[in-house]
Steps between C-alpha positions, in 0.01 A plus 500: 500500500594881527850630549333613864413153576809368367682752715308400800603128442808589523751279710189404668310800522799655699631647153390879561587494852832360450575730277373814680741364814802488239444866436380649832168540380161484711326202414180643466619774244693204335151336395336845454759592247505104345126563491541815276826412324443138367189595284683755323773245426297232373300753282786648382621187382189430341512835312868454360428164347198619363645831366787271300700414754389123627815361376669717761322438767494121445917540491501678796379191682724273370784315715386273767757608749230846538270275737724557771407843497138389584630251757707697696449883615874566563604429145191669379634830747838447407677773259551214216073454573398833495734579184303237328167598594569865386631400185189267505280825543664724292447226207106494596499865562666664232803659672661560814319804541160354471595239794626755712166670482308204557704499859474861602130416406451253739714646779319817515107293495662250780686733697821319484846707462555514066834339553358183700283471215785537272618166661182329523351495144802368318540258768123402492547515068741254519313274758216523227721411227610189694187411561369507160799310394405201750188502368625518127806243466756586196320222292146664526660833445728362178150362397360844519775670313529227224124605429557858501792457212338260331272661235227323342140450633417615826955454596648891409414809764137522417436164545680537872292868573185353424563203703588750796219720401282224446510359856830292420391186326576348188308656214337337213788511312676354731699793663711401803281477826654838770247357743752502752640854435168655448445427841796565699459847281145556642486813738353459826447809637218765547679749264520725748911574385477296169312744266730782652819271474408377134427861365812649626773266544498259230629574173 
């Protein structure tokens, strides 16, 4: 499962919509912008833990008490939500600047006023993160990071790259099986924003 289907499961498939209500946003440009913006989220997530930064991302899903943000828009929309999703993006992203860009980005190919936008994605990030954290209890994600400090065959960062890389499962020498994380990272998109997004936005 994508971070766009995961979205769209949201509080029973009214996720997006709920959302788009909490910020006076059209519905329709809700899932148009969900439908550019989530891809570039999951990839980018996928490209910081493979660029050295796994044990980042991993931490940023810790902390069971996120899954509310993926079970109910107005804490998602609220400023605590959307502070979290930003800082959420800026982590993936490589700066404030870069997730600012990604917005204006998506504004302008939607249509949607920059400073709705400005609202939506951090709110929408930290939906995402929620979401990924229901699917990805503290246990399974303390598994994950145990791996990734543990050194020795298949158990130190390459072990956990090549397991991502690799499609996610446990290697021959045993590395820790990402399965799950490989794909919730998995864009699902057309690329029509991605390549653009990826090339100039992420750092």
């Amino acid at each position: 499962m994508s971070i766009m289907k995961l979205l769209q499961q949201a509080q029973g498939g009214q996720g997006i919509a709920q959302l788009a209500a909490q910020l006076g946003l059209d519905e329709a440009k809700a899932n148009q912008l969900t439908g550019l913006l989530a891809p570039v989220i999951g990839s980018a997530a996928k490209q910081r833990a493979e660029s050295g930064g796994l044990e980042s991302v991993l931490g940023a899903l810790r902390g069971e008490e996120q899954a509310q943000m993926f079970e109910d828009a107005t804490v998602a929309a609220s400023p605590a939500g959307q502070q979290q999703g930003m800082a959420f993006l800026e982590s993936l992203m490589g700066g404030q600047q870069e997730a600012q860009g990604l917005a204006s980005e998506a504004a302008s190919r939607v249509g949607v006023d920059q400073s709705t936008v400005a609202q939506f994605l951090p709110a929408l990030a930290a939906m995402a993160q929620g979401g990924l954290q229901k699917q990805m209890p503290d246990s399974s994600i303390d598994g994950m990071m145990q791996a990734f400090s543990g050194g020795g065959q298949g158990g130190g960062l390459m072990g956990m790259v090549s397991g991502l890389l690799g499609g996610g499962k446990a290697g021959a020498q045993g590395g820790p099986d990402l399965s799950m994380l490989t794909s919730m990272l998995d864009a699902d998109g057309d690329g029509s924003i991605l390549d653009d997004v990826m090339g100039k936005f992420i750092r």
